[in-house]
RODRENLUM-722558 format. One line per 2 residues: number of its first residue (from 1); for each residue x, y, z of N, C-alpha, C, O. Coordinates in nm, 3 decimals, padded with zeros to 5 digits. Example, Ala and Ser with C-alpha at 12.3 -4.5 7.8 and 13.67 -1.06 7.14 Angstrom:
<sites>
1	01.319 -00.569 00.780 01.230 -00.450 00.780 01.320 -00.330 00.780 01.424 -00.332 00.846 | 01.285 -00.225 00.708 01.367 -00.106 00.714 01.290 00.003 00.787 01.341 00.114 00.804 $
</sites>
This chain:
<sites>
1	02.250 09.488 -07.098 02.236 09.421 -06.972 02.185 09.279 -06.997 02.093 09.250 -07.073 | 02.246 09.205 -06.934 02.205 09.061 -06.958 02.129 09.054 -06.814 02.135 09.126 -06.715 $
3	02.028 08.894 -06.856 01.933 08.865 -06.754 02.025 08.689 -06.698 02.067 08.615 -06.788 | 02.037 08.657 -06.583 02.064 08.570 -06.570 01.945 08.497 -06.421 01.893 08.533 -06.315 $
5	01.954 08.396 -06.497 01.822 08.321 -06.446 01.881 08.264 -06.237 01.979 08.205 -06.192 | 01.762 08.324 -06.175 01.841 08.251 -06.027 01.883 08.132 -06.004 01.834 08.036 -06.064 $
7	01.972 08.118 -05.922 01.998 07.955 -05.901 01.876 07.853 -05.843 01.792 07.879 -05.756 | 01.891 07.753 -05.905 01.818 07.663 -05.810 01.857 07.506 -05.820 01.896 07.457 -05.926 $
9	01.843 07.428 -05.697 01.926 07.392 -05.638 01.836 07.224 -05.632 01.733 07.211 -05.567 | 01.883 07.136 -05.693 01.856 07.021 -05.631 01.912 06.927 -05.523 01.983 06.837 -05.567 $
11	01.894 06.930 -05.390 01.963 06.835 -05.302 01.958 06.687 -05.272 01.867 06.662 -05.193 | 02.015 06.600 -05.303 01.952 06.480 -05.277 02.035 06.430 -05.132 02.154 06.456 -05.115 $
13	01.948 06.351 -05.025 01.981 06.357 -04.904 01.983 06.516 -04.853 02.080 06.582 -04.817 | 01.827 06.562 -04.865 01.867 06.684 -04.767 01.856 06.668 -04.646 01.884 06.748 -04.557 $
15	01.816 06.566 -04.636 01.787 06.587 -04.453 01.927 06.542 -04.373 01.918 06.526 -04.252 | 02.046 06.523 -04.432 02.154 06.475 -04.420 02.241 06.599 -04.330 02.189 06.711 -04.326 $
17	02.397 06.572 -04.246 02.436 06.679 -04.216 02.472 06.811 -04.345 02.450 06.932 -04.357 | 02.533 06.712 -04.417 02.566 06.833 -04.516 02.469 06.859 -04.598 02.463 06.979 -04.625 $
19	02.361 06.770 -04.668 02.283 06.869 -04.698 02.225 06.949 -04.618 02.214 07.069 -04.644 | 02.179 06.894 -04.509 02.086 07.036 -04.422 02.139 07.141 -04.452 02.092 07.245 -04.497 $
21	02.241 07.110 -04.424 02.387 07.270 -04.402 02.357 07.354 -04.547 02.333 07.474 -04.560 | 02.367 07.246 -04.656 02.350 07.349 -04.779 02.234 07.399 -04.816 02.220 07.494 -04.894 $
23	02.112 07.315 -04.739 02.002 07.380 -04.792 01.943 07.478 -04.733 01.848 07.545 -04.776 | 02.005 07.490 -04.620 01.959 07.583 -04.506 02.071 07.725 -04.573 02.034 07.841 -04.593 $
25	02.185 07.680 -04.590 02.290 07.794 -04.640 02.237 07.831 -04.786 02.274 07.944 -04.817 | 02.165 07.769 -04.879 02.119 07.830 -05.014 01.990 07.883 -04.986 01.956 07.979 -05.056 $
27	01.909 07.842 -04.896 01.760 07.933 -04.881 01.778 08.035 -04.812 01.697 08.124 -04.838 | 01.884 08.069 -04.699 01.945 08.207 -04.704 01.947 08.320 -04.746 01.896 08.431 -04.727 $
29	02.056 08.237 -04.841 02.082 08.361 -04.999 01.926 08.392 -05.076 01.913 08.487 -05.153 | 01.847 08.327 -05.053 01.741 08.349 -05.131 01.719 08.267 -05.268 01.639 08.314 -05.349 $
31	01.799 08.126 -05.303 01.761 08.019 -05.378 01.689 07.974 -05.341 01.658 07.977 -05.222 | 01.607 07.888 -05.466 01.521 07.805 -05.450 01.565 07.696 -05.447 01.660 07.667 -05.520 $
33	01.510 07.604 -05.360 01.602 07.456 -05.332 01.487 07.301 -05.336 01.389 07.268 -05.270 | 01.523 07.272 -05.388 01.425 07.105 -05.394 01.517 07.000 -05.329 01.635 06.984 -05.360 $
35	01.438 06.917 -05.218 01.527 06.800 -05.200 01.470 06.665 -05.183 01.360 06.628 -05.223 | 01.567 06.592 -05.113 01.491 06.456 -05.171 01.539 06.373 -04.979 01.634 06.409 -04.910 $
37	01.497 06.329 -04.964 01.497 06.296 -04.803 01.423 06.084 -04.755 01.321 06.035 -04.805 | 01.476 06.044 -04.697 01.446 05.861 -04.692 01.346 05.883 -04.553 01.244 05.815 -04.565 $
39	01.349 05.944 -04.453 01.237 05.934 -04.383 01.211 06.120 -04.325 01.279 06.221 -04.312 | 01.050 06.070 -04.302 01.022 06.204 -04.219 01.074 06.220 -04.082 01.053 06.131 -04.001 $
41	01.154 06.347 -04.041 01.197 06.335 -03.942 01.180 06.478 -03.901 01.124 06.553 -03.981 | 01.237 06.538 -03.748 01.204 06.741 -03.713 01.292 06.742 -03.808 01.225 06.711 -03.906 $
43	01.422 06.763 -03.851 01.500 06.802 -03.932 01.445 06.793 -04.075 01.430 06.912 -04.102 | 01.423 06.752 -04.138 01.324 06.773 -04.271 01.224 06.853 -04.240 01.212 06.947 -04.319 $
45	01.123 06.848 -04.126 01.016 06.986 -04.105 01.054 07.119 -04.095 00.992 07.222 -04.123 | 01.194 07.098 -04.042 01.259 07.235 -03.988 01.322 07.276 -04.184 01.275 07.381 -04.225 $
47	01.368 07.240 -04.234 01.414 07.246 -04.392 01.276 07.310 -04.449 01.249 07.415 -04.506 | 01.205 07.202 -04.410 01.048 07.241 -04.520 00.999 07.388 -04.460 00.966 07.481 -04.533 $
49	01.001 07.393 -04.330 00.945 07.549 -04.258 01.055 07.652 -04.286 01.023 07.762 -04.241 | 01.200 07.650 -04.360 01.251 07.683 -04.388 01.215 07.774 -04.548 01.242 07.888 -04.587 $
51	01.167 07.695 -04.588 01.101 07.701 -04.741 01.127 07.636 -04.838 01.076 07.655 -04.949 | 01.232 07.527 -04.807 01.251 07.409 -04.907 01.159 07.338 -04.893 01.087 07.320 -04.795 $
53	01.158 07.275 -05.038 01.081 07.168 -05.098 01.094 07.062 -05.090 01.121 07.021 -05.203 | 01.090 06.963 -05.005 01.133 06.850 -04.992 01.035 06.737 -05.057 00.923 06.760 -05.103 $
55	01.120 06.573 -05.050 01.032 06.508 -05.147 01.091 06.355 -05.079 01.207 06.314 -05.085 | 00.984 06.294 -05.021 01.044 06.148 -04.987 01.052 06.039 -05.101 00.963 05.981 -05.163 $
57	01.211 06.032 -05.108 01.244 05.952 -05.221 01.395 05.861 -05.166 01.502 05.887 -05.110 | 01.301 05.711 -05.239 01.479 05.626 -05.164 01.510 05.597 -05.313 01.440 05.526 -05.384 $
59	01.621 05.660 -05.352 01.712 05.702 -05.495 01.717 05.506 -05.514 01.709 05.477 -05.634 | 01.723 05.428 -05.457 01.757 05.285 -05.529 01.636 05.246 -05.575 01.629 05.137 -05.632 $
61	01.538 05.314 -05.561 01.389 05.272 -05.634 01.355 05.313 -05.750 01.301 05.422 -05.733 | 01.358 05.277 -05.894 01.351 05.352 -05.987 01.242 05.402 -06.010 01.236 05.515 -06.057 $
63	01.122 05.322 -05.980 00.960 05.411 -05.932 00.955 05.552 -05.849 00.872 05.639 -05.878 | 01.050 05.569 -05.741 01.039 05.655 -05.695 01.128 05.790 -05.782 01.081 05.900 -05.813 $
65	01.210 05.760 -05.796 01.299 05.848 -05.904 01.187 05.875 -05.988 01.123 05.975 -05.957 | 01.147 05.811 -06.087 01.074 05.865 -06.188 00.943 05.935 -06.097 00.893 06.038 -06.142 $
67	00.900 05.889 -05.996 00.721 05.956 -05.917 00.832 06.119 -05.867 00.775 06.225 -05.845 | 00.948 06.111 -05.859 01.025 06.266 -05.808 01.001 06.327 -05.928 00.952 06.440 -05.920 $
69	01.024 06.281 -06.041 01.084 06.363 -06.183 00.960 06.420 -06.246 00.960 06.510 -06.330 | 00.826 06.342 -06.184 00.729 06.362 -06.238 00.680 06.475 -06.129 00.582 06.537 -06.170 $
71	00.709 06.502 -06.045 00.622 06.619 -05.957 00.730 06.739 -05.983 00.704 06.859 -05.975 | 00.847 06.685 -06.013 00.944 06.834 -06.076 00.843 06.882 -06.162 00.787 06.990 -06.141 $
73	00.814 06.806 -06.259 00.764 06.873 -06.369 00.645 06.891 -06.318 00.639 07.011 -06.291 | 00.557 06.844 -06.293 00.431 06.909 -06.246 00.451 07.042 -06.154 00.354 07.102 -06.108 $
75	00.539 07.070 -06.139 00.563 07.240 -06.090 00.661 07.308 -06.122 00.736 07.380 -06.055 | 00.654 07.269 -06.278 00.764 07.297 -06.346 00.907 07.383 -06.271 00.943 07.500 -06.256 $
77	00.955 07.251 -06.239 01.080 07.293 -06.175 01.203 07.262 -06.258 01.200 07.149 -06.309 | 01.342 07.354 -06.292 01.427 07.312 -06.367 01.561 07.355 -06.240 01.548 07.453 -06.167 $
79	01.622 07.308 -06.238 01.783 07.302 -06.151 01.903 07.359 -06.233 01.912 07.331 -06.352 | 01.954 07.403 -06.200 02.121 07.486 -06.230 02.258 07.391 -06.155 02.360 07.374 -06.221 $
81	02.247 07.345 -06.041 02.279 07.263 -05.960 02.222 07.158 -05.907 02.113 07.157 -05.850 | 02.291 07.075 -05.924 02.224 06.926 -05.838 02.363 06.893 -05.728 02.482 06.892 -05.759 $
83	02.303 06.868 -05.598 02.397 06.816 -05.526 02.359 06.687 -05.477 02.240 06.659 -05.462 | 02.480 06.578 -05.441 02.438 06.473 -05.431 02.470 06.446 -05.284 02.554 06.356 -05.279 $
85	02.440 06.483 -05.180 02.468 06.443 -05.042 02.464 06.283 -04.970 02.468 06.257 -04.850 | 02.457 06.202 -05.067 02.392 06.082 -05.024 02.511 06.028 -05.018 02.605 06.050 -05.094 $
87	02.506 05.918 -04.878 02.633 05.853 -04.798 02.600 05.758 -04.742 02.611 05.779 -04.622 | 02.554 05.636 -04.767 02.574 05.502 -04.672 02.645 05.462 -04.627 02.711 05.390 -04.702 $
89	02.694 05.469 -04.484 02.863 05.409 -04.447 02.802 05.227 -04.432 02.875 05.134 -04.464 | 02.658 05.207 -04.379 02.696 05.067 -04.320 02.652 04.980 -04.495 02.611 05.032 -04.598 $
91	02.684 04.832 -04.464 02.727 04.782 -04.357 02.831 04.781 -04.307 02.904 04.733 -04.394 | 02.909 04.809 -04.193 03.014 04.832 -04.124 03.059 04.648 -04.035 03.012 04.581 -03.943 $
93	03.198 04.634 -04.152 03.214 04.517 -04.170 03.338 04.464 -04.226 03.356 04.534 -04.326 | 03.428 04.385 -04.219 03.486 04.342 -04.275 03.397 04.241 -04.389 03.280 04.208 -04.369 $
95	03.497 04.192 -04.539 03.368 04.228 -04.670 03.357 04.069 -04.604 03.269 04.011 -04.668 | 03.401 04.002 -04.527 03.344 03.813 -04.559 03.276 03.797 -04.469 03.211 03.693 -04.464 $
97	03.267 03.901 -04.357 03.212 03.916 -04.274 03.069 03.976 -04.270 02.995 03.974 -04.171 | 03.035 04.039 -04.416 02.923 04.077 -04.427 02.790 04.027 -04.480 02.806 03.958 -04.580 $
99	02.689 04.039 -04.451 02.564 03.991 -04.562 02.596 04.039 -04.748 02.598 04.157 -04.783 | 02.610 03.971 -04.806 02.607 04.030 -04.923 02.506 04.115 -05.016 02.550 04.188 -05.105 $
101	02.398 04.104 -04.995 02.306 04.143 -05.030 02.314 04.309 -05.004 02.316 04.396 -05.091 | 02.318 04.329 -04.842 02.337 04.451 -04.753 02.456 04.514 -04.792 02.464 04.637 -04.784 $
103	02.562 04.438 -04.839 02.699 04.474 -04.901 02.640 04.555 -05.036 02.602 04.672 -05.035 | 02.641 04.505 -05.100 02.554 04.535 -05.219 02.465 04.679 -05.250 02.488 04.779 -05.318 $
105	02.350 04.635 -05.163 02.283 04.763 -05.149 02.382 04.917 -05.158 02.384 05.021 -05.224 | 02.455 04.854 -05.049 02.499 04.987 -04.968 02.606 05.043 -05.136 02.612 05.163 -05.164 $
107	02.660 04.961 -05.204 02.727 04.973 -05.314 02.660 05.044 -05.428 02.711 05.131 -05.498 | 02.544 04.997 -05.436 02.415 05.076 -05.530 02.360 05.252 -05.446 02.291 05.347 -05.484 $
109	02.411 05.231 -05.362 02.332 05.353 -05.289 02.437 05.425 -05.286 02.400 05.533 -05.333 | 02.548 05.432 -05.259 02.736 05.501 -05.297 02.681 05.516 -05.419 02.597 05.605 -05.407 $
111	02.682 05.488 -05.497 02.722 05.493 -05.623 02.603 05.536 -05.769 02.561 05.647 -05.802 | 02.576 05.405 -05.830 02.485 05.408 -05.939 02.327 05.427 -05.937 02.248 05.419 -06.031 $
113	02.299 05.462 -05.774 02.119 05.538 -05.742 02.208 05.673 -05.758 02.189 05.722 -05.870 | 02.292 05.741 -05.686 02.298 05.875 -05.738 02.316 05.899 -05.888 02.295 06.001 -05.952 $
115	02.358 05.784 -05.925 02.351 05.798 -06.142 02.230 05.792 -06.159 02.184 05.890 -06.217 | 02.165 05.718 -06.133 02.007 05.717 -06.194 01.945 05.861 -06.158 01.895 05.924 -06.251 $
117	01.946 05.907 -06.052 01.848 06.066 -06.027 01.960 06.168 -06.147 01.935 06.247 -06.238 | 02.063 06.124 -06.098 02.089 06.225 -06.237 02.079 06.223 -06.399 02.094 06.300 -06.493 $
119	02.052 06.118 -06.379 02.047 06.049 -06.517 01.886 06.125 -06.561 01.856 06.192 -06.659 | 01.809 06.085 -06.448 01.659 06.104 -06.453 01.593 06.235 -06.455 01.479 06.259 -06.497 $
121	01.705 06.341 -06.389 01.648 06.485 -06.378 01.704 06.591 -06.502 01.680 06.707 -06.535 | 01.790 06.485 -06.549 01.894 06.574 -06.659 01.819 06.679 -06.750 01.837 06.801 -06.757 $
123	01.711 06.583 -06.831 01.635 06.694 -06.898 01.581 06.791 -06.855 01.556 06.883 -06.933 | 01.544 06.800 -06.708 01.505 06.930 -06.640 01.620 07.053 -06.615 01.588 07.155 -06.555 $
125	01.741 07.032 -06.662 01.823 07.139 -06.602 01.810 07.287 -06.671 01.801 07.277 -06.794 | 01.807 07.358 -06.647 01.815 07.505 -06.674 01.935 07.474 -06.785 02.044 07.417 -06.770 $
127	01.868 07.539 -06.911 01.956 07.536 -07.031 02.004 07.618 -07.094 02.065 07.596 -07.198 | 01.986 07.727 -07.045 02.087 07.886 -07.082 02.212 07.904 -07.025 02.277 08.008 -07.025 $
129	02.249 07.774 -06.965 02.395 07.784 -06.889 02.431 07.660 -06.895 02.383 07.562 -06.952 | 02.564 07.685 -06.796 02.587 07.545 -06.736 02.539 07.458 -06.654 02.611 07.503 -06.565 $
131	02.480 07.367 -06.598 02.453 07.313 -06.543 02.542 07.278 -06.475 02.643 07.259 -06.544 | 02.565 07.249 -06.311 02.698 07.197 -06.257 02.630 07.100 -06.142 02.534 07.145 -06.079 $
133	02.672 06.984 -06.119 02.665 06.851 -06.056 02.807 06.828 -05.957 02.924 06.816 -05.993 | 02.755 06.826 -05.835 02.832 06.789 -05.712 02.819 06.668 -05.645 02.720 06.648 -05.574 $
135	02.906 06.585 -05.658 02.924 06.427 -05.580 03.030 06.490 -05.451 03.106 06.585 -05.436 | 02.975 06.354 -05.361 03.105 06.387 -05.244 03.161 06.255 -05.249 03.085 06.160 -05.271 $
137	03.306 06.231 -05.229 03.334 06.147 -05.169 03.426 06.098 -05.044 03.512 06.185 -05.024 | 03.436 06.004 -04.967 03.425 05.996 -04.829 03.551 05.940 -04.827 03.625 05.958 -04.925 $
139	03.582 05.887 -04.749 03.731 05.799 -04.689 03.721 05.695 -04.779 03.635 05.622 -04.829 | 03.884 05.720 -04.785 03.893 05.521 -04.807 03.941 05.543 -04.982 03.944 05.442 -05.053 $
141	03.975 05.675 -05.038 03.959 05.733 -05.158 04.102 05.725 -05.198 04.127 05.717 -05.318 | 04.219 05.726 -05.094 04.358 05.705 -05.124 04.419 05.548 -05.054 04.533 05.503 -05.046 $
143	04.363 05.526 -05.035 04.461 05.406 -04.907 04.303 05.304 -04.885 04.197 05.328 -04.943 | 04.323 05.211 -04.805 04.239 05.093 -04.770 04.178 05.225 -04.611 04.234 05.314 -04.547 $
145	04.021 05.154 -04.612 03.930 05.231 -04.545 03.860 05.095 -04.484 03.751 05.063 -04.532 | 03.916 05.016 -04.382 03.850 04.902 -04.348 03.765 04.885 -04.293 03.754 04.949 -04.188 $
147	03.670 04.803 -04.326 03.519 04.761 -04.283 03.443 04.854 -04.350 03.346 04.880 -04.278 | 03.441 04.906 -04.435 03.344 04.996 -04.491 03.365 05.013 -04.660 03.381 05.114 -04.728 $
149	03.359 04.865 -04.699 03.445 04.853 -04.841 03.338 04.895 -04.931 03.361 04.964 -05.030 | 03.214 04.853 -04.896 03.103 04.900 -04.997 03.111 05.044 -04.996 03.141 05.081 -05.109 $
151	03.098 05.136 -04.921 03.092 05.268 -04.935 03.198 05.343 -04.998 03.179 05.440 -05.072 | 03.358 05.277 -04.953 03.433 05.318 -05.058 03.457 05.275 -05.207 03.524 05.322 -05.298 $
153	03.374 05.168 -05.194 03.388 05.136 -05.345 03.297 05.216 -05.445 03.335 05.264 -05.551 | 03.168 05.221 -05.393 03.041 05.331 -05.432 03.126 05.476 -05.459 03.131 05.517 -05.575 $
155	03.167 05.523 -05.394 03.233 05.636 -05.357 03.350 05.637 -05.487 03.348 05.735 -05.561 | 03.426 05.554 -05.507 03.520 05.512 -05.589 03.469 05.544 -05.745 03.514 05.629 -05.822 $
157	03.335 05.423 -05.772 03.266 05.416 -05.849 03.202 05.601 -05.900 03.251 05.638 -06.007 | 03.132 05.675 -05.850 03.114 05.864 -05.833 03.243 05.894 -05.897 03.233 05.935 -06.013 $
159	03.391 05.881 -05.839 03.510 05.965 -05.853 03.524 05.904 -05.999 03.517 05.989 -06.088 | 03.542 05.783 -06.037 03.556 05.727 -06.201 03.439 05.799 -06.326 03.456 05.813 -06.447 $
161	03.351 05.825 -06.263 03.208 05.887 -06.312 03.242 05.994 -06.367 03.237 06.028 -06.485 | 03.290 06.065 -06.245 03.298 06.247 -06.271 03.385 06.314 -06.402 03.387 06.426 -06.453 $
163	03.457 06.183 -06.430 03.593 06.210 -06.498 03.510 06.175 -06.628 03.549 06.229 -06.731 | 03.397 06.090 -06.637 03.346 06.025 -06.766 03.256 06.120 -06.804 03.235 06.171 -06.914 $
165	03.198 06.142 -06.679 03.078 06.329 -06.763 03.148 06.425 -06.783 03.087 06.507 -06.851 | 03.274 06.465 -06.750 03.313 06.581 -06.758 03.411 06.580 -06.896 03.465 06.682 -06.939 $
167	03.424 06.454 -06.953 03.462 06.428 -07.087 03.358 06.410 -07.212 03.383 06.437 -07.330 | 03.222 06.352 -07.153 03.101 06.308 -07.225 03.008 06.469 -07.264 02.961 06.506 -07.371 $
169	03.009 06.534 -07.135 02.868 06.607 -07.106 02.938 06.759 -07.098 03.006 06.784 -06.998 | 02.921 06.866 -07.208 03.022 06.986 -07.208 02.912 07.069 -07.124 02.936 07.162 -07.047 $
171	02.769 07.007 -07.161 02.674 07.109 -07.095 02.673 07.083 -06.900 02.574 07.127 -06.842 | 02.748 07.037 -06.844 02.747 06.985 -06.744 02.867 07.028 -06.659 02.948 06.952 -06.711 $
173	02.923 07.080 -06.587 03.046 07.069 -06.488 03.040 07.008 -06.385 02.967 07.054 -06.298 | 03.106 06.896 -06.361 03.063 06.799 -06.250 03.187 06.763 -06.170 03.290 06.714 -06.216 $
175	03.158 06.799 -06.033 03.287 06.815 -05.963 03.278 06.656 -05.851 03.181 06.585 -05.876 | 03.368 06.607 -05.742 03.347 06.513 -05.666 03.451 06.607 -05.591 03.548 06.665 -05.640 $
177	03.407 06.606 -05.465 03.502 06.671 -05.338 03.496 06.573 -05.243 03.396 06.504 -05.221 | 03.614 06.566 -05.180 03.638 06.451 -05.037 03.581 06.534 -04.927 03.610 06.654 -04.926 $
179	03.514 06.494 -04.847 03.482 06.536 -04.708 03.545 06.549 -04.583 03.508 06.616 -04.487 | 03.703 06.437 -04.602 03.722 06.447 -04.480 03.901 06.507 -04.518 03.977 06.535 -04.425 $
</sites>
């Protein structure tokens, strides 16, 4: 008889529609779930009274990433799954039409802040298996998605990714699914 270790579940953006949905649908089943959330709101209390673990963290801060990675480990927490729920649509804009800066952001927050938490939690994953990593990505993934070029480009940037860990990283299965 083999022993296989329970799932557990990192969410980033749980307080999001789809994360709620998953974290509320994995504490269910009876996983343990950690997430990561940009403001306090009822929907994060209702998650936390749920029995998830939530953790206010804005993923483009690398202080905060590392102050998350450090309270994983201070309760020694290790993940099987990481999901990445995180979605900035604005700024909502045509691109000459936009602040660049805000353009920008929103490009770092699509994209290379969800690389950094994974980058950052990696050594914590449960290592008697696979580890498996879930990106989403949004519109705008086949055809032009106008006024919302940063998010599909972020988004773009995830789908080029998935293809680079899943060639780089054998200990890893890392999927990107479209949402709409």
């Amino acid at each position: 008889m083999s022993f296989k270790k329970p799932l557990r579940f990192i969410v980033l953006a749980a307080s999001s529609d789809i994360g709620g949905h998953l974290v509320e649908n994995y504490l269910r089943q009876g996983y343990e779930v950690v997430g990561t959330y940009r403001n306090r709101t009822p929907r994060v209390i209702e998650l936390e009274n749920a029995g998830a673990r939530l953790f206010p963290v804005d993923i483009t801060s690398a202080d905060q990433v590392v102050s998350f990675v450090e309270q994983l480990q201070a309760i020694e927490f290790s993940w099987n799954t990481l999901i990445s729920a995180v979605g900035l649509l604005e700024p909502i804009n045509s691109f000459f039409s936009t602040n660049f800066e805000a353009w920008e952001d929103s490009v770092i927050t699509n994209s290379t802040a969800q690389l950094r938490m994974l980058h950052a939690v990696y050594d914590l994953r449960e290592r008697s298996g696979l580890s498996k990593v879930l990106f989403f990505a949004g519109g705008g993934t086949n055809g032009a998605f106008d006024n919302y070029s940063a998010y599909c480009l972020g988004k773009l940037t995830l789908i080029k990714m998935t293809e680079l860990l899943h060639s780089e990283c054998l200990d890893l299965q890392v999927s990107i699914i479209g949402t709409g």
